[in-house]
Structure formats: structure tokens, C-alpha cells
DRENDO-1510 file (C-alpha; in Angstrom, 1 decimal, always signed):
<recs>
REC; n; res; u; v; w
REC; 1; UNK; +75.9; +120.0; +86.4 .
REC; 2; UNK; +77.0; +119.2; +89.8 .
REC; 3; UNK; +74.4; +120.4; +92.0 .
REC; 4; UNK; +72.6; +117.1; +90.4 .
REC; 5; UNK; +69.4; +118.6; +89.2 .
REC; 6; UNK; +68.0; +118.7; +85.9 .
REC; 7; UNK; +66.8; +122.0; +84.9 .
REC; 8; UNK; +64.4; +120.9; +82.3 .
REC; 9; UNK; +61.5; +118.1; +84.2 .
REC; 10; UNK; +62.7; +119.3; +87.7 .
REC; 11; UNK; +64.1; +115.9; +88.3 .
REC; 12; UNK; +66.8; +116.1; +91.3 .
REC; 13; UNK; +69.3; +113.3; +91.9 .
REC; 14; UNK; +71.0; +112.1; +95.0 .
REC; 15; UNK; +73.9; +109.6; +95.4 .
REC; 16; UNK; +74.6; +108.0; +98.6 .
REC; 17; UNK; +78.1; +106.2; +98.1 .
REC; 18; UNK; +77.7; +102.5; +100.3 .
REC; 19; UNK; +81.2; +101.3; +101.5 .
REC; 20; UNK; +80.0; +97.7; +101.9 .
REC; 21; UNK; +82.5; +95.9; +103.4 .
REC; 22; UNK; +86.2; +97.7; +103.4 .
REC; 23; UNK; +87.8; +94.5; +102.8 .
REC; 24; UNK; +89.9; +94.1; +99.3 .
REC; 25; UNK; +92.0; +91.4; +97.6 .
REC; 26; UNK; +94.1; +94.1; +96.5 .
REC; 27; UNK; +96.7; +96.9; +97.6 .
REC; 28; UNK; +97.1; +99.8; +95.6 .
REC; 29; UNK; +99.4; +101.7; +96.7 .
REC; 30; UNK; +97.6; +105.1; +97.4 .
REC; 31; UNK; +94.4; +103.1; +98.5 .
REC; 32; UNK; +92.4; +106.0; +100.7 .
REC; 33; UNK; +91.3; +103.0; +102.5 .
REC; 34; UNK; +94.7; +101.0; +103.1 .
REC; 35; UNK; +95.1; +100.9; +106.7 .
REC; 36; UNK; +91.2; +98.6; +106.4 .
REC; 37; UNK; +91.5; +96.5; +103.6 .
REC; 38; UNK; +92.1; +93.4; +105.7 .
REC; 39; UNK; +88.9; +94.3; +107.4 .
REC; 40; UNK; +86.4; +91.7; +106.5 .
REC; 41; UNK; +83.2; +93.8; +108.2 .
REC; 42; UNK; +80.3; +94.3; +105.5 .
REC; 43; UNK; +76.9; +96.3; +106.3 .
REC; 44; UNK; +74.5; +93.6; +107.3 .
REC; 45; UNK; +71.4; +92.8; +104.8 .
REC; 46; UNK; +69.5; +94.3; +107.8 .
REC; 47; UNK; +71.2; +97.9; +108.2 .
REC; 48; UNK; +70.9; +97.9; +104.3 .
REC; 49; UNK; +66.9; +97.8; +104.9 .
REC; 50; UNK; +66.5; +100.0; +107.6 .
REC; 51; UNK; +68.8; +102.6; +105.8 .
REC; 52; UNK; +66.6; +102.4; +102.7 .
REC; 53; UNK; +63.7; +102.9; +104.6 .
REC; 54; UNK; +65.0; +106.2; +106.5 .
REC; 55; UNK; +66.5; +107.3; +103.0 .
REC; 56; UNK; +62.8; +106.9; +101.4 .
REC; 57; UNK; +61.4; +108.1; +104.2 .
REC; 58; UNK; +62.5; +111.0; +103.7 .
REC; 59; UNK; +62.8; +111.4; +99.6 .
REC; 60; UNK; +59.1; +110.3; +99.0 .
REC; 61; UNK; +58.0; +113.2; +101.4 .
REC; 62; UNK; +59.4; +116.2; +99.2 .
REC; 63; UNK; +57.8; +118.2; +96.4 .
REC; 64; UNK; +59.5; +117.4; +93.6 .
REC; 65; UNK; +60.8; +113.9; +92.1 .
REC; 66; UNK; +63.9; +112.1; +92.9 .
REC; 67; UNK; +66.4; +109.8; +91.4 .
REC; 68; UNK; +68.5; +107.8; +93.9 .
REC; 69; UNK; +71.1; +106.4; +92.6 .
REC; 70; UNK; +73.7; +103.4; +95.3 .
REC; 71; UNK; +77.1; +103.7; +94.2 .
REC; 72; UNK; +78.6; +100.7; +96.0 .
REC; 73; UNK; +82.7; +100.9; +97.3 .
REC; 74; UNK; +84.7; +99.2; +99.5 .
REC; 75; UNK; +87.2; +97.7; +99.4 .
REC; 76; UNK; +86.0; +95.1; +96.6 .
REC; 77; UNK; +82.2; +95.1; +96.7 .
REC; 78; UNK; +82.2; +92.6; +95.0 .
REC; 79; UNK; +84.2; +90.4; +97.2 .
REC; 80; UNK; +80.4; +90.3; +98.8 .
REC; 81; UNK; +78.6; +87.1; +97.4 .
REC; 82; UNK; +76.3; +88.0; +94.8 .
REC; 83; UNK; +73.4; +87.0; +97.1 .
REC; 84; UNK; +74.4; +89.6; +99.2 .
REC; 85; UNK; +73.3; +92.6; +96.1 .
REC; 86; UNK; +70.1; +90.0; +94.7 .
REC; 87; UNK; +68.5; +90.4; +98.3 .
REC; 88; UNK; +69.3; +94.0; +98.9 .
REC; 89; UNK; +68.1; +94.8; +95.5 .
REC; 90; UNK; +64.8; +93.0; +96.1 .
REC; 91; UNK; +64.5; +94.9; +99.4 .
REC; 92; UNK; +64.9; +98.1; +97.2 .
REC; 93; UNK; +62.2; +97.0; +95.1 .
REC; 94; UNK; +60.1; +96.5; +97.8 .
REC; 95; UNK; +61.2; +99.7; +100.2 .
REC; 96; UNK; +60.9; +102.1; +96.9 .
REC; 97; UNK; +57.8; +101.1; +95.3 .
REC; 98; UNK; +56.3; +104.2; +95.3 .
REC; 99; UNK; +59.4; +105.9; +93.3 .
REC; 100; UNK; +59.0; +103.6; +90.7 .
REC; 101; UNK; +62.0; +102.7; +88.9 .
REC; 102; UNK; +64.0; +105.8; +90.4 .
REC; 103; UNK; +66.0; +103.9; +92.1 .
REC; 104; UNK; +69.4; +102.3; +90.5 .
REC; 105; UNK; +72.4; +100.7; +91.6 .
REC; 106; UNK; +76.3; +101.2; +90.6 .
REC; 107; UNK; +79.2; +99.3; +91.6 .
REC; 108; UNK; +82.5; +100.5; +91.4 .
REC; 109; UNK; +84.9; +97.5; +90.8 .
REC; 110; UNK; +89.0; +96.4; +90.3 .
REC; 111; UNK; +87.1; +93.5; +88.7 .
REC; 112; UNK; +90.2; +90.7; +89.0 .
REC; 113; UNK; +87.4; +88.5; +90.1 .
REC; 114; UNK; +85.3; +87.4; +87.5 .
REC; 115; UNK; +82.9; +84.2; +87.4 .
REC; 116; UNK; +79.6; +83.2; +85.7 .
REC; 117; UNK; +77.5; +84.3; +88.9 .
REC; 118; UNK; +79.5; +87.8; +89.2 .
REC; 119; UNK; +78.9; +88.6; +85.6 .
REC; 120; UNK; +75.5; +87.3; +85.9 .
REC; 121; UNK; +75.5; +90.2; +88.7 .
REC; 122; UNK; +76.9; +92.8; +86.3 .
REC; 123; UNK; +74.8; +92.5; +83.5 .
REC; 124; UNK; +71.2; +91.8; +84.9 .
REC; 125; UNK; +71.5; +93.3; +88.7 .
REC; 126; UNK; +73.7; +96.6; +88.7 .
REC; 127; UNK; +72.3; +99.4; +86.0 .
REC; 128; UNK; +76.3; +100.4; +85.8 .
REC; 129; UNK; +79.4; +99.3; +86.1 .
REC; 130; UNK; +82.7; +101.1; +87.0 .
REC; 131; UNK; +86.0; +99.8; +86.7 .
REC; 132; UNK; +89.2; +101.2; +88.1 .
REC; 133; UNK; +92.0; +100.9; +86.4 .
REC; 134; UNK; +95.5; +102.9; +85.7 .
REC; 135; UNK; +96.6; +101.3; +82.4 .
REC; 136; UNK; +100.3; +102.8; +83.6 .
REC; 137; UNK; +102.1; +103.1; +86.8 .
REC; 138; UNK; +102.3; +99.5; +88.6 .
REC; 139; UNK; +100.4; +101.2; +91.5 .
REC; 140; UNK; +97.4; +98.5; +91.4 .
REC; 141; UNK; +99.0; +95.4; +92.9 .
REC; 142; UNK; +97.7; +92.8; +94.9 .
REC; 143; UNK; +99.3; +91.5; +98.7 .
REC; 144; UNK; +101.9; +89.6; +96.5 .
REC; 145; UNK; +102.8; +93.3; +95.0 .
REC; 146; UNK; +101.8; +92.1; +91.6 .
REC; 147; UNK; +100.4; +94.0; +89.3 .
REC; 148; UNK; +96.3; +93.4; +88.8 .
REC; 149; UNK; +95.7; +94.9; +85.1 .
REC; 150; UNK; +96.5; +91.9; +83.0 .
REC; 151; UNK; +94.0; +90.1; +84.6 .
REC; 152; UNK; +91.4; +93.3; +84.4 .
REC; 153; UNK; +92.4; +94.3; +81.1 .
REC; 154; UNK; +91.3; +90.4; +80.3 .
REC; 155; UNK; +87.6; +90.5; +82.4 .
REC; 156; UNK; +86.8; +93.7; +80.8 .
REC; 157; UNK; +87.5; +91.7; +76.9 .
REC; 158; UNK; +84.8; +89.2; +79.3 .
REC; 159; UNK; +82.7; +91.9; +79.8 .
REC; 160; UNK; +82.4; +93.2; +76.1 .
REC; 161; UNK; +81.5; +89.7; +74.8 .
REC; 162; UNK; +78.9; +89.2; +77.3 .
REC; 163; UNK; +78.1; +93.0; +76.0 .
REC; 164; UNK; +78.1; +94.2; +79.8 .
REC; 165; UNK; +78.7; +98.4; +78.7 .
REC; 166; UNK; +80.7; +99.8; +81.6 .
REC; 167; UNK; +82.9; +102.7; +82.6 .
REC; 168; UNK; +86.6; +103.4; +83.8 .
REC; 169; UNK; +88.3; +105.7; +86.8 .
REC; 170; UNK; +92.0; +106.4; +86.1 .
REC; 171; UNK; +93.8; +108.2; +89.1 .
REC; 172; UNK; +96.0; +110.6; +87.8 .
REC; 173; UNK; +99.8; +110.0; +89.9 .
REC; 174; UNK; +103.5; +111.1; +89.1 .
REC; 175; UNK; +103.6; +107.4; +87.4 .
REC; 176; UNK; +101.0; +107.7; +84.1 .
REC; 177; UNK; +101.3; +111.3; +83.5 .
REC; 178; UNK; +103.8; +111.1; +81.1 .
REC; 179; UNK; +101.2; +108.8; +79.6 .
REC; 180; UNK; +97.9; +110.6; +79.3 .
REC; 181; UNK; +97.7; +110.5; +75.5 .
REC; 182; UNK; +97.8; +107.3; +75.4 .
REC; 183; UNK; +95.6; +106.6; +78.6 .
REC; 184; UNK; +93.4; +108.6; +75.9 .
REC; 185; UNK; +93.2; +106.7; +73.0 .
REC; 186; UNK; +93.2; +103.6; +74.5 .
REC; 187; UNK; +89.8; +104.6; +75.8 .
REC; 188; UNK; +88.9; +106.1; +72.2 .
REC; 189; UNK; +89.9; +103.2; +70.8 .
REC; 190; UNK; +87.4; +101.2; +72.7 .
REC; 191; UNK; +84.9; +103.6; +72.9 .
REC; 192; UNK; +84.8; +103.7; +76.7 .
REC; 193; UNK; +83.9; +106.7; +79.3 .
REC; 194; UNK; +86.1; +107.5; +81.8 .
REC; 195; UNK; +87.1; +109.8; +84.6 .
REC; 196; UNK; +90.6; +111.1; +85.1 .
REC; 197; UNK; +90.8; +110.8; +89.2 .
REC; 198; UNK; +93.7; +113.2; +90.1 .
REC; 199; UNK; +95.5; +111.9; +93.3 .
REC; 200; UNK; +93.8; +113.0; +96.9 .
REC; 201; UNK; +94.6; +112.4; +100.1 .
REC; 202; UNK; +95.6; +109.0; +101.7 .
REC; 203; UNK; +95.7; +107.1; +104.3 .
REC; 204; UNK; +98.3; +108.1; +106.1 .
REC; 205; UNK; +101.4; +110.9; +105.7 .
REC; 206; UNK; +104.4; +109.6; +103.0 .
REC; 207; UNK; +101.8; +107.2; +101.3 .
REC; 208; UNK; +102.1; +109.1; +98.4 .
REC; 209; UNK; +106.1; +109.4; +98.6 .
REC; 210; UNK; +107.4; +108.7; +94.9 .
REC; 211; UNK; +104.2; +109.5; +92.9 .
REC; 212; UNK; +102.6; +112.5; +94.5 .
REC; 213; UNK; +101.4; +115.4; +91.8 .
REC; 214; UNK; +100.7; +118.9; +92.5 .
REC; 215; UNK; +97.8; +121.2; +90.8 .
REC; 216; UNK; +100.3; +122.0; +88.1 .
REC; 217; UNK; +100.8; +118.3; +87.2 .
REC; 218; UNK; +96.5; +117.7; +86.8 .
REC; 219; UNK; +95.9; +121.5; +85.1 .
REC; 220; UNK; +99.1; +120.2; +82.3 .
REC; 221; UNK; +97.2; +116.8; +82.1 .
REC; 222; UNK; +93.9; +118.4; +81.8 .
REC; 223; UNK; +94.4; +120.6; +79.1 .
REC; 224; UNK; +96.4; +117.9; +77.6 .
REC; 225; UNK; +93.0; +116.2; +77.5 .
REC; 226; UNK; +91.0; +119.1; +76.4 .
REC; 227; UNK; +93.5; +119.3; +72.8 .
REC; 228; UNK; +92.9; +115.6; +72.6 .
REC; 229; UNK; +89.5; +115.9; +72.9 .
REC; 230; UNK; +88.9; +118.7; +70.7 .
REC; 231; UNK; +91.1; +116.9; +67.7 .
REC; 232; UNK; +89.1; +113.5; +68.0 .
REC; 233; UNK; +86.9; +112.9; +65.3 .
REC; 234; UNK; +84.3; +110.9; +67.7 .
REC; 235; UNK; +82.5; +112.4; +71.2 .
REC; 236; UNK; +85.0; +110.8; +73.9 .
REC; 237; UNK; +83.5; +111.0; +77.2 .
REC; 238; UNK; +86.0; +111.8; +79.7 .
REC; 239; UNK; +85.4; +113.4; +82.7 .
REC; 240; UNK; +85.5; +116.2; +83.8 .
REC; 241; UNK; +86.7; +117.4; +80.5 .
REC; 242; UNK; +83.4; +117.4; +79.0 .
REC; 243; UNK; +82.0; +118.7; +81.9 .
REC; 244; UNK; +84.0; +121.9; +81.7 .
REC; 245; UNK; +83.6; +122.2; +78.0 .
REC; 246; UNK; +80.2; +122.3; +78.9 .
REC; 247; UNK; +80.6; +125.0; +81.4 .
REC; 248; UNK; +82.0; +127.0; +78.9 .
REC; 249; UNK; +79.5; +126.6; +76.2 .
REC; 250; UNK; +77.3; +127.8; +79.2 .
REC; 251; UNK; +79.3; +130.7; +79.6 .
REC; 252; UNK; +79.0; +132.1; +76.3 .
REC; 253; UNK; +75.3; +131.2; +75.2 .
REC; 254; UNK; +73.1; +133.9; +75.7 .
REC; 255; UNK; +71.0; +134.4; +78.5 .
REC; 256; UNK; +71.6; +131.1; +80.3 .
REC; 257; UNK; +69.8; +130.4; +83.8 .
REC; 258; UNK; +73.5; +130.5; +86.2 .
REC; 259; UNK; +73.6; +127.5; +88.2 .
REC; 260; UNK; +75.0; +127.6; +91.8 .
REC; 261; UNK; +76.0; +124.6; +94.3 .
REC; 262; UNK; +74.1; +125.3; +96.9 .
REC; 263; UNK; +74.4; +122.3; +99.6 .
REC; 264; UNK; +71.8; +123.9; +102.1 .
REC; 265; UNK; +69.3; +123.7; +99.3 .
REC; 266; UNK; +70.1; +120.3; +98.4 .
REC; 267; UNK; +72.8; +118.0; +99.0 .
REC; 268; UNK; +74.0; +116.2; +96.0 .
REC; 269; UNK; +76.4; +113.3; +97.3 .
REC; 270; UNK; +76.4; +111.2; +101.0 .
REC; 271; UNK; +78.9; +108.7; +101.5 .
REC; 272; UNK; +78.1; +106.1; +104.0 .
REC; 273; UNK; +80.6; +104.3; +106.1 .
REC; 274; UNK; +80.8; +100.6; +107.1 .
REC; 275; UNK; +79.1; +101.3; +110.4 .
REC; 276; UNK; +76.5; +103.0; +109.2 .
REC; 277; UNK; +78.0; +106.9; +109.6 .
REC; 278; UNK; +77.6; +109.6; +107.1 .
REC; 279; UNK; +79.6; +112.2; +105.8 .
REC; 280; UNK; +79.5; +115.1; +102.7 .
REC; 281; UNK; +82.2; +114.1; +99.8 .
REC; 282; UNK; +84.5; +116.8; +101.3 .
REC; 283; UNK; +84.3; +116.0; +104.7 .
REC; 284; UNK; +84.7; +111.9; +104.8 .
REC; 285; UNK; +85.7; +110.3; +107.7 .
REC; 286; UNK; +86.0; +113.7; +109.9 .
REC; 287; UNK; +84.2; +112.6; +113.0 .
REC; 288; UNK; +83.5; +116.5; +113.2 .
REC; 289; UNK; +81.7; +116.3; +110.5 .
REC; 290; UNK; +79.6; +113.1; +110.7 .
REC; 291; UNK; +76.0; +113.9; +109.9 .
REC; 292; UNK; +75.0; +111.2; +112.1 .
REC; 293; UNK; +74.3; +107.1; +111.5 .
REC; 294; UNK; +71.8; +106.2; +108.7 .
REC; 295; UNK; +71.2; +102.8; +110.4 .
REC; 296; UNK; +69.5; +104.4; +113.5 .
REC; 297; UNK; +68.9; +107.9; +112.7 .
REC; 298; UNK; +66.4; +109.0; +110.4 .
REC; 299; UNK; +67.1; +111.0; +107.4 .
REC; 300; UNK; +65.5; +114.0; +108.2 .
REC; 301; UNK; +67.7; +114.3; +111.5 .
REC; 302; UNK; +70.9; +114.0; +109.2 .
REC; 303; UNK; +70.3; +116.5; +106.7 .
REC; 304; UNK; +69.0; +118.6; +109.8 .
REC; 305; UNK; +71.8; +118.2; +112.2 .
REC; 306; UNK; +74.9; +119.9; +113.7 .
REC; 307; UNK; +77.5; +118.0; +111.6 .
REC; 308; UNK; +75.5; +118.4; +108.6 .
REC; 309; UNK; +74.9; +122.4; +109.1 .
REC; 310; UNK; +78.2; +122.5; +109.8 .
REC; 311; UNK; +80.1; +120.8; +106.7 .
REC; 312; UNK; +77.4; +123.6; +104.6 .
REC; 313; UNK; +78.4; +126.5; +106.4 .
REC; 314; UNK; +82.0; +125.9; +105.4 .
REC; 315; UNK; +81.3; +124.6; +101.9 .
REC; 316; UNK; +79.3; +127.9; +101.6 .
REC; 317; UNK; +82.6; +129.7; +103.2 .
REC; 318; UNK; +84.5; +128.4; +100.7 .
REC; 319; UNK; +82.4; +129.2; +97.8 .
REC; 320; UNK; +82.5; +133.0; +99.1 .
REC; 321; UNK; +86.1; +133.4; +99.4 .
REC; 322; UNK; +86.7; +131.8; +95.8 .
REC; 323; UNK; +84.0; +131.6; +93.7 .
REC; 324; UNK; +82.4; +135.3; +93.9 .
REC; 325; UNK; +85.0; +136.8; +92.6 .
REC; 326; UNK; +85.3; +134.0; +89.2 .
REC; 327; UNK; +84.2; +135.3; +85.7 .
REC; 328; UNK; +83.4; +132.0; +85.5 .
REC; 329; UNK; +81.0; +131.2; +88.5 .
REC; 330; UNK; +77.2; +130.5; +87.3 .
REC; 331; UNK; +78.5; +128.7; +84.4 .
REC; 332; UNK; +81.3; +126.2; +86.8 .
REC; 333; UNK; +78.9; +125.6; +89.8 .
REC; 334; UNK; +81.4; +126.6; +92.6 .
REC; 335; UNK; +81.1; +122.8; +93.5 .
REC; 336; UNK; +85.1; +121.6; +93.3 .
REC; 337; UNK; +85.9; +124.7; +95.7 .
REC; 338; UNK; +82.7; +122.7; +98.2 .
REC; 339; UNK; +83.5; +119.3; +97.8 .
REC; 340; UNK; +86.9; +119.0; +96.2 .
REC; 341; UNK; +89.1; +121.3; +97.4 .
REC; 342; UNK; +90.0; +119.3; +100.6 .
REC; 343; UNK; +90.0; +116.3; +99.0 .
REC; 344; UNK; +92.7; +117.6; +96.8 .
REC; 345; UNK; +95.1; +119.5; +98.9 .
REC; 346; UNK; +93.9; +123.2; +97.6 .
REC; 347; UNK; +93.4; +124.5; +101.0 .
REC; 348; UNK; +97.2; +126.3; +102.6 .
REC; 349; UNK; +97.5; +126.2; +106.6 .
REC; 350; UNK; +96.2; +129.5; +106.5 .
REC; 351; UNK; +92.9; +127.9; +105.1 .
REC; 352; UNK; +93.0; +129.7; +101.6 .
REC; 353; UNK; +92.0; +127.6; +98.7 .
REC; 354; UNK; +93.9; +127.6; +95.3 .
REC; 355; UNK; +90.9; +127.1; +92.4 .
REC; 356; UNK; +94.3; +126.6; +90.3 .
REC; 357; UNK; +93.1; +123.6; +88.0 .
REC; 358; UNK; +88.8; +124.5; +87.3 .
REC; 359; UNK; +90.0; +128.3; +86.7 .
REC; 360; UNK; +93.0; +127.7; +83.8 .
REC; 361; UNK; +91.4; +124.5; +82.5 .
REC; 362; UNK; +88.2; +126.9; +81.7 .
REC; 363; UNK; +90.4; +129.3; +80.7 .
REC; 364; UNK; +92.4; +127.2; +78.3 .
REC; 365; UNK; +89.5; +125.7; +76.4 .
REC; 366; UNK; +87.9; +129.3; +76.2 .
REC; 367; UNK; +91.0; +129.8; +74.5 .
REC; 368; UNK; +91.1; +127.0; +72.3 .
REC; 369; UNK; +87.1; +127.5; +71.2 .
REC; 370; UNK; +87.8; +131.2; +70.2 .
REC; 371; UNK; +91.3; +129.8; +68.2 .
REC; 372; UNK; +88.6; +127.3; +66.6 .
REC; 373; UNK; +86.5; +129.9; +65.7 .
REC; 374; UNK; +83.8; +128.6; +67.3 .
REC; 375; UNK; +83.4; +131.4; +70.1 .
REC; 376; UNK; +83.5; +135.3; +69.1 .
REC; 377; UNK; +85.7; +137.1; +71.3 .
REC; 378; UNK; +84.5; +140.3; +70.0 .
REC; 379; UNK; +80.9; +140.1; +70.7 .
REC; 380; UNK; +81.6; +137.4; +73.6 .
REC; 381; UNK; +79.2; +134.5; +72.0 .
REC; 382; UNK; +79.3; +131.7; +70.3 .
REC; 383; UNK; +79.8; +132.3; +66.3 .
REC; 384; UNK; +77.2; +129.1; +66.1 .
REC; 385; UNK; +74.3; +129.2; +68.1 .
REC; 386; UNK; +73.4; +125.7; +67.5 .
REC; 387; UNK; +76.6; +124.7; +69.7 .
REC; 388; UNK; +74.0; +125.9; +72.7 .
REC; 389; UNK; +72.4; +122.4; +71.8 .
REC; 390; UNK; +76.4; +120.6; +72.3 .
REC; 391; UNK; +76.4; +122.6; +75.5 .
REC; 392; UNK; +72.9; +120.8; +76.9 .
REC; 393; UNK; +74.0; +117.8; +75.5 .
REC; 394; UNK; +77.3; +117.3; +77.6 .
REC; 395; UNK; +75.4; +118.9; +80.1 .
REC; 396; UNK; +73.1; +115.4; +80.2 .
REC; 397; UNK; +76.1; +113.5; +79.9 .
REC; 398; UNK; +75.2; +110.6; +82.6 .
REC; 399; UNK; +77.8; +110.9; +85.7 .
REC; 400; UNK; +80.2; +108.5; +86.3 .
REC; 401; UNK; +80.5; +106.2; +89.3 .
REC; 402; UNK; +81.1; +108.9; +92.2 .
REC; 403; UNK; +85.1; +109.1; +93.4 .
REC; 404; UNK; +84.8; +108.6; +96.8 .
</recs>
């Protein structure tokens, strides 16, 4: 669920996105990062060390165990030599001893650069791999405006025979909607998880000028994906379909702990910036909400500071004004109204937030699953009780490389 914590051992896990370097080989079009990608500034090997030290500082100190988990962005991380992730891993190692092993690393990659040391990287250094790719659209070109996916669609054949498992981001524009069954079974086909990415905001206004998609256009892609997934005769992973299947399964399982985001209690996702600044998943890069700089500041002071308290009390005032009135809330977390809904345009000038796509989508596989048989609308339960087990199964689905 998205509050990160598993129910069962008590086991809470916390991602801290690390923008490396914002420098890229390439120029998608509705890069969130556009206006730095010639930007050849990378966190020091230094700054990584003193960061992991404030972050386990602060992690080793609490009451129950964690899992950190580095998602590395840029830009192209790996642009960065692969000596660059060897000695920072090794500092890991040495830093988080006492968490023993519960400490991993994940790259998110266009992987169009692909030698014997960088897949030597992939397979024995990084625990996962992301890729991003939009299999339609043309969006993903480099400075030439050429489009990158032959050449990715080629290293990830590479990656299979050196049988390096990874995963795929798709982002979801005007371009491949009309395409989302067969963005679908090409990843059925292959047997790879992957997250449909709906558009968010850019980098500047008009960027999106020609491919932009409104909540209508992700809630008809969406369900599209939920009747695909429902008719495949093998368990596709694609998020967050499975994750709001789950959420309905949830819903109708009898007497089910709810689950709540609740930020103040514990804070799921940090992203952390070039220079060392940190910011929630719904707040990145609003200097009035910068929780402070993990390079100097220890962690404790970030999760304890203004711009931290702040960015909760108005993901909590969001949760209020949308989630307490849902059917649904307890089984869907509140957490895309917290962390999404800016991200994604829900929120009007008058500050209201539209919970368009979370709400219907749930809606539309509730009604699917009671046309299936499988949920009894009657008594308001599921017609098989050993589907609770499906439910906790997605449930544990490992997340994919975080968005940001």
C-alpha cells in the first residue's frame, strides 16, 4: 500500500529518490527536467557519504525496522561512470552495517548507453533496474531529435541474454493513447512489469502543447487496462492497476484493518536534489517547501522542520477535503490526493482537487468483479473468500522505480 509499510512483520520502507547529476544525452520532449539536462553537476562521492550517514543516523534510532531503498534519477544516471555507484555502494555497505542488507539500490534508466562495464553495473551492483520507455509517440529523442527506442528496444534484448530482470515506466501523453492495448501486450508478451506514468507537470508553460491529456484521457486508458488485465490468462504487473484491484479486494474482504496515508506518522518518499535539497513527491522543487539540505542538515531536523510540517499540513488538508467523504477511503490510502494531485493538475485555482481518475477507476473494476461474479453485490463480499489471499498478494507486489 502506499504509506510503505508492511502490515504483517512491521517492516516500514522509505525511498529517497537521488537526482545524481541532471545531465542527459537525451531530450524528451516533456522532460520535467528540460531546462537542466545540459547541466553536467553530479552529487560528489562525498555529499553521497555524509547524506547516508544523517539518513542512518536517523533510521537506525527508531523502534521498528527499516528498508531503505536509493532510487537513482537524473538526467541519465548512468551517464555517471560506473565507479561513481561501485564506491558509493561500498560506502553504503560500510555506513549501514548495522541494517544489514536493508539497504538497496535502483536506477531508473533510458538505457541508450550500453557497454560491458554498465551492464556489469546492472546485473551485479543495482538490485533493480528501471527503464523508461514509450514504445509510441516519438517523444523520446535525443539533441539530434531522433528517436532513442530502437536503440533501447535493442539493449533491453542485451539485458535479457545477460538475464538482467528489469522493469518499464511508460508516460501516458495524447501520442500512445490510442495505443494502450498494444503498449499492453507487448509487455505481456515479454513478461515485463511496468507503470503507466500519466503526463504531469513540466518544465515550463506550452511544453506539453500537442500531447497534453486530461483526467478523462488516463481514467479511459486506465480502465482500458483494467479489461485487459482482467481477460489475460497470466498475472501482468502493471501499475497502478494492480494496485487498485487490490484496493478493491480490500474493500470487500471482511473485516480488513483500513489503511490511511498519514505523512506526519511516516513519510514514505524524499526526493533529493543535485545540491543536496529535499522535497515530499508533491512538493518537488517548491523552495517553500524544501525540508532542508541532506548534505548539511541532519535528518532528524528535516523530518522536524518548517518546510517539512508544512508540505504535511497540506497533504493532510487535502486528504480532509477529498478523501473523508470516499466509500472507498481505508481501502485506497488517500495517498494520490497527498502526493499526486499536484503533480497531476487535479487541483482548480480555487485549490479544489478533482479525485476523478482513483474514484471511477475503483469504481469500474468494482463493477467489472461483481459482472465476473467474483464480488456479491447483495451481501457486499466477495463470492470467494480465498480471493482475500489475491488481495494480499498484489498487495506485496514489489513497487516500481518511484516517478519522480
Amino acid at each position: 500500500m502506499s504509506e510503505s509499510k508492511n502490515m504483517e512483520t512491521n517492516i516500514r520502507k522509505v525511498q529517497f529518490v537521488i537526482k545524481s547529476s541532471k545531465f542527459c544525452n537525451l531530450r524528451c520532449r516533456y522532460c520535467y527536467e528540460f531546462l537542466e539536462l545540459g547541466n553536467k553537476a553530479a552529487i560528489t562521492l562525498e555529499q553521497l557519504e555524509q547524506m547516508y550517514k544523517h539518513i542512518a543516523s536517523y533510521y537506525l534510532k527508531l523502534a521498528h525496522p527499516v528498508e531503505i531503498e536509493f532510487v537513482w534519477h537524473g538526467g541519465e544516471p548512468l551517464l555517471q561512470p560506473p565507479d561513481y555507484y561501485w564506491q558509493t555502494f561500498e560506502q553504503q555497505q560500510q555506513v549501514f552495517a548495522e541494517l544489514r542488507g536493508n539497504v538497496t539500490n535502483t536506477v531508473q534508466t533510458n538505457l541508450t548507453i550500453l557497454n560491458k562495464e554498465s551492464i556489469q553495473l546492472l546485473k551485479n551492483g543495482f538490485d533493480s533496474v528501471g527503464i523508461s520507455i514509450d514504445l509510441f509517440g516519438g517523444l523520446r529523442v535525443n539533441k539530434a531529435n531522433i528517436d532513442s527506442q530502437k536503440k533501447v528496444l535493442a539493449n533491453m534484448n542485451r539485458l535479457e541474454k545477460e538475464n538482467i530482470s528489469f522493469s518499464c515506466i511508460t508516460v501516458l501523453t495524447k501520442l500512445n493513447l490510442p495505443y494502450v492495448q498494444e503498449i499492453y501486450k507487448f509487455y505481456e508478451s515479454r513478461n515485463i512489469s511496468f507503470r503507466i506514468l500519466p503526463l504531469f507537470n513540466g518544465a515550463f508553460d506550452g511544453q506539453h502543447t500537442g500531447f497534453e491529456i486530461d483526467d478523462n484521457d488516463v481514467l479511459k486508458a486506465f480502465c482500458t487496462l483494467v479489461d485487459l488485465w482482467m481477460e489475460s490468462d497470466q498475472l501482468v504487473v502493471v501499475s497502478p492497476i494492480v494496485e487498485y484491484i487490490a484496493q478493491i479486494l480490500h474493500y470487500y474482504t471482511p473485516n480488513c484493518e483500513p489503511y490511511f496515508y498519514n505523512k506526519l506518522e511516516w513519510e514514505s518518499i524524499y526526493l533529493v536534489n543535485v545540491n543536496g535539497d529535499v522535497y515530499s513527491y508533491a512538493d518537488a522543487y517548491n523552495p517553500n517547501f524544501c525540508h532542508g539540505n541532506l548534505f548539511t542538515t541532519s535528518m532528524e531536523e528535516i523530518v522536524l522542520g518548517i518546510g517539512h510540517q508544512k508540505a504535511i499540513a497540506a497533504a493532510e488538508k487535502r486528504i480532509i477535503s477529498t478523501c473523508t467523504s470516499c466509500r472507498y477511503f481505508g481501502s485506497c490510502t488517500g495517498y494520490p490526493v497527498a502526493e499526486l494531485s499536484i503533480s497531476y493538475n487535479q487541483i482548480d485555482k480555487q485549490g479544489k482537487i478533482y479525485c476523478v481518475r482513483e474514484k471511477e477507476v475503483l469504481q469500474h473494476i468494482e463493477i467489472r468483479l461483481i459482472q465476473a461474479g467474483i464480488i456479491d453485490p447483495i451481501n457486499g463480499s466477495l463470492k470467494n473468500i480465498e480471493l482475500g489471499s489475491l488481495s494480499k498478494s498484489l498487495a506485496a507486489i514489489p513497487a516500481l522505480a518511484s516517478p519522480v
